[in-house]
C-alpha positions in Angstrom: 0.0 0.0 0.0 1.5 3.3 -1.3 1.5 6.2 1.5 2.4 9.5 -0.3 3.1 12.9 0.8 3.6 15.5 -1.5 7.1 17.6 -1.2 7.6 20.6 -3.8 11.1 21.1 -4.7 11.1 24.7 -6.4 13.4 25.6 -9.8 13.8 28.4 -11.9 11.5 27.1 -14.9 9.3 24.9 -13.2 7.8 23.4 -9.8 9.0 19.5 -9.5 6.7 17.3 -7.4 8.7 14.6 -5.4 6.7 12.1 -3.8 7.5 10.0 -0.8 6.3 6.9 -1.7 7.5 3.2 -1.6 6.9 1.2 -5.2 6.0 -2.4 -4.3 8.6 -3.6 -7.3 11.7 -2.2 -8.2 14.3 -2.5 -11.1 17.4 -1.4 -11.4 18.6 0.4 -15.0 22.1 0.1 -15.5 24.7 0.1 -18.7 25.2 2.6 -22.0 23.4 4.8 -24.1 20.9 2.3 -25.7 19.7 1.7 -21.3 20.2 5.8 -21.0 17.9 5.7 -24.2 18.6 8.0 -26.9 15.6 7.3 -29.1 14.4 10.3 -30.9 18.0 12.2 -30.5 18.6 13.6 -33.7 22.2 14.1 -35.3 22.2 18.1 -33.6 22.7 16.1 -30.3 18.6 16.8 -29.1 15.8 14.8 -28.4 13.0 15.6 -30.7 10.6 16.0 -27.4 7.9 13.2 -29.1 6.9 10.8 -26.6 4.5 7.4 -27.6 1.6 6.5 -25.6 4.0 3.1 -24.2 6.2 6.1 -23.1 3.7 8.4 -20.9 3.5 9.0 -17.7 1.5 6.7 -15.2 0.4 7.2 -11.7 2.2 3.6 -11.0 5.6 4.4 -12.0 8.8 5.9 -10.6 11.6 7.3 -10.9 14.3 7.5 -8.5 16.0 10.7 -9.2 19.7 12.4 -8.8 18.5 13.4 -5.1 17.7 10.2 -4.0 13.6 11.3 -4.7 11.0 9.4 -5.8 9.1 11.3 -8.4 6.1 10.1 -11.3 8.6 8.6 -13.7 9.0 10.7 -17.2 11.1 10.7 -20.4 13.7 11.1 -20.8 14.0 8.8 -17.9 17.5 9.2 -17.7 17.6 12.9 -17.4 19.8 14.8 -15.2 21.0 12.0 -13.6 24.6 12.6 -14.1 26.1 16.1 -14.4 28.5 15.2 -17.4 25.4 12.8 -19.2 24.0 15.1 -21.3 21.9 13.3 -23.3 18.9 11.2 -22.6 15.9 10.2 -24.9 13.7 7.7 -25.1 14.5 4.5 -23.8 12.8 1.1 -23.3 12.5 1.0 -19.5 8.6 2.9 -19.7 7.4 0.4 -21.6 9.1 -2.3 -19.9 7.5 -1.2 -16.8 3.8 -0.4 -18.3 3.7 -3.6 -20.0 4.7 -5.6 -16.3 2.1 -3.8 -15.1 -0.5 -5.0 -17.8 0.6 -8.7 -17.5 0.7 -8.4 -13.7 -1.9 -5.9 -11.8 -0.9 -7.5 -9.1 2.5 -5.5 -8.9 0.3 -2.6 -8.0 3.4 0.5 -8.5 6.6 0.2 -10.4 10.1 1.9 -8.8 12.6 2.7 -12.0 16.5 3.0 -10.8 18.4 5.0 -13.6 22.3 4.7 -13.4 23.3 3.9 -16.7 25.9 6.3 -18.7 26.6 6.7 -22.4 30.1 4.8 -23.8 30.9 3.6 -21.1 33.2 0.1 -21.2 32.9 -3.3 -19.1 35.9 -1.8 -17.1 34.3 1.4 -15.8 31.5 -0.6 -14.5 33.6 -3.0 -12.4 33.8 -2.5 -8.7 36.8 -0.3 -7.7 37.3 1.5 -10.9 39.1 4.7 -10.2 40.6 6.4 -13.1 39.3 7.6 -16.8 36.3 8.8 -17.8 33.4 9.3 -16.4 36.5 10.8 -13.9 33.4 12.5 -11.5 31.8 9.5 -10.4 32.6 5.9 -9.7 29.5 4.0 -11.6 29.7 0.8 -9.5 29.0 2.9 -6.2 27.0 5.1 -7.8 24.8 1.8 -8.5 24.8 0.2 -5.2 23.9 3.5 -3.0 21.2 4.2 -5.8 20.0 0.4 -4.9 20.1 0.8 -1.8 18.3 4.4 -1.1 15.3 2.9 -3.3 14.4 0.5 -0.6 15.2 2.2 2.6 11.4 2.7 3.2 10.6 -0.5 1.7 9.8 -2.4 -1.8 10.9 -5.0 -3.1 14.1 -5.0 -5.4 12.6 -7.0 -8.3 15.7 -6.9 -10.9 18.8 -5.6 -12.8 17.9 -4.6 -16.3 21.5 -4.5 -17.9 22.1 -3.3 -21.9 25.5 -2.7 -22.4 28.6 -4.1 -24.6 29.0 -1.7 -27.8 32.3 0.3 -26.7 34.0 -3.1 -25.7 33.3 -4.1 -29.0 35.4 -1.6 -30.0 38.6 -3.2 -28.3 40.0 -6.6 -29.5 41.2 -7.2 -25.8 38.1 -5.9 -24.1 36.2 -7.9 -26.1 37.9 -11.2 -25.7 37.8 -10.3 -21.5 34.2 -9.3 -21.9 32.7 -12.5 -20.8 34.4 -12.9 -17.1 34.3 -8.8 -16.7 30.8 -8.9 -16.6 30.1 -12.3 -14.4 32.3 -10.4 -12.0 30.0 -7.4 -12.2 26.7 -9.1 -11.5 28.6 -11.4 -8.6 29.8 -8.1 -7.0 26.1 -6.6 -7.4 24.4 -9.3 -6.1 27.3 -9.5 -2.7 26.9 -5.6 -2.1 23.3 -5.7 -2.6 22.6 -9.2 -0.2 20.7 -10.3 -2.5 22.3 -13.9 -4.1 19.2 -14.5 -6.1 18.4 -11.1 -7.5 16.8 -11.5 -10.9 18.9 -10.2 -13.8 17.5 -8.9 -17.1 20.3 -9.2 -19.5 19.6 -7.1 -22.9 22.2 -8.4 -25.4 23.9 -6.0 -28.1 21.6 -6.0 -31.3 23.0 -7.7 -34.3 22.8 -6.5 -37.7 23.8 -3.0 -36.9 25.9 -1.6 -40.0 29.0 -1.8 -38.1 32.4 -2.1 -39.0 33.3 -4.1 -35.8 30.7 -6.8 -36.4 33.2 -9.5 -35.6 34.1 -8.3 -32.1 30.0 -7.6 -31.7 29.9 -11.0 -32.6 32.2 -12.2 -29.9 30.4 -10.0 -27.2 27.2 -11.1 -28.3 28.7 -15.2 -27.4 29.7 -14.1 -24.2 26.1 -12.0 -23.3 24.0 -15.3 -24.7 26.0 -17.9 -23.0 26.0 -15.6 -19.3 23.1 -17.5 -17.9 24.6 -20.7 -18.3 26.9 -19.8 -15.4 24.6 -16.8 -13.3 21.7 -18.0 -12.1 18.0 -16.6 -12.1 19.4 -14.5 -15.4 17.0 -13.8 -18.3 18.6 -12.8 -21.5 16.6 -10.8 -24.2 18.2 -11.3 -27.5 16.4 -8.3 -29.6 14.9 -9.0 -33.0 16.4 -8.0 -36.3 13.9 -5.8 -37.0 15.0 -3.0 -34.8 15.7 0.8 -36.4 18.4 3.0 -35.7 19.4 6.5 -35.4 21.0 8.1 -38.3 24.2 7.4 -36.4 23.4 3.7 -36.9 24.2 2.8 -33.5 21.3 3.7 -30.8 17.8 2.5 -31.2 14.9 4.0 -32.7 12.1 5.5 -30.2 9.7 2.8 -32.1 12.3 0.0 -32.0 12.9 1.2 -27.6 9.4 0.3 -27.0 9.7 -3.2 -28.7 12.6 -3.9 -26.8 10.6 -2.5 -23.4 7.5 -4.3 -24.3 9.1 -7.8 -25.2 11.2 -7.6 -22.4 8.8 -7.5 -20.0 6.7 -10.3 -21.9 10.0 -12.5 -21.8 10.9 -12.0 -17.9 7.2 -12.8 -17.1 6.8 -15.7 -19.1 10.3 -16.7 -17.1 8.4 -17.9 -14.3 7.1 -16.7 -11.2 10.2 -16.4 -9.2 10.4 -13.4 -11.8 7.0 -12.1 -12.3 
């Protein structure tokens, strides 16, 4: 049961409601630009503003935001978040989290965790990274205190959604270490967090993108599809071919963000119950 009281947080342009509320279920957003979402970001470097009904607001869904706030979760999601992430467009975790919530009524109010960051590598994401870029922040902490302030009044922390791979497919050795990089990752998550059996939502790199680098793309896509034969309680979402692009031929289309939300919340709730 939800118990909300209204704060108002005052800013130059607008009033911003924050609401103290506990979501009964919440996921955790975490990895690169296609998780940031940058659907509808044109070549000029801005979102075109244009939001689809999957995308729109709901009184059931959250957003944890850079002060540790609940607030009625929006696009761009990812927004503000970090002070050196300056773009954020349409992503798939609204759908994701309006579809869960058409499968399963039952989950009543949806908390949505953003921490993910665009071009960011394997390495920056393991714990006790302390040098390059993003220099300001440590990602992995950033994560696990984000994790952590989302349930201090309560909720339940129903999953990792994870979409990330494309600038270690840029690196022959990154590539080749991808595999045992990112088993690390989700171990560490799932210590830090005490939570051994947390459901992960693994979101593997798209193929057929007009890439130069599709062999090493290929070689992070192996190591991403065969993850859940050694992490348990994983579900991996391989994306279909039919997905759309950007004009820059690597992030998703707006359209082709709500697929990917929508059939990844089919998938994890047709994983079985311990999921859904």
């Amino acid at each position: 049961m939800m118990n909300i009281i209204l704060l108002f947080f005052f800013f130059a342009s607008s009033t911003q409601v924050a609401i103290s509320v506990t979501p009964d279920h919440i996921f955790l957003l975490a990895g690169q630009s296609n998780m940031v979402g940058y659907g509808g970001i044109g070549i000029n470097g801005r979102w075109d503003g244009i939001i689809p009904p999957d995308c729109q607001s709901s009184p059931y869904i959250f957003r944890l935001d850079r002060s540790l706030c609940w607030s009625q979760a929006k696009e761009p999601l990812h927004a503000d978040i970090y002070v050196r992430e300056k773009l954020a467009g349409v992503g798939p975790s609204m759908p994701f989290a309006k579809r869960i919530l058409e499968l399963r009524p039952g989950y009543r109010t949806i908390g949505l965790v953003p921490c993910a960051y665009g071009g960011t590598t394997m390495d920056q994401w393991l714990k006790n990274y302390s040098h390059g870029e993003p220099s300001t922040i440590n990602l992995y902490n950033n994560l696990i205190r984000r994790a952590m302030a989302s349930q201090r009044t309560g909720g339940r922390l129903a999953g990792l959604i994870w979409w990330q791979g494309g600038a270690d497919a840029k690196d022959s050795t990154l590539a080749q270490q991808y595999g045992k990089k990112l088993e690390r990752f989700f171990s560490d998550v799932r210590q830090d967090l005490r939570r051994p059996n947390l459901p992960i939502i693994l979101i593997v790199i798209p193929k057929g993108r007009p890439l130069k680098d599709e062999k090493l793309i290929n070689k992070i896509r192996r190591a991403q599809l065969q993850m859940n034969n050694t992490i348990t309680n994983m579900v991996v979402f391989d994306p279909p071919k039919k997905l759309t692009y950007q004009p820059d031929h690597v992030h998703v289309s707006t359209p082709s963000q709500v697929l990917v939300g929508r059939e990844l919340a089919e998938l994890f709730c047709n994983a079985g119950s311990y999921y859904c």
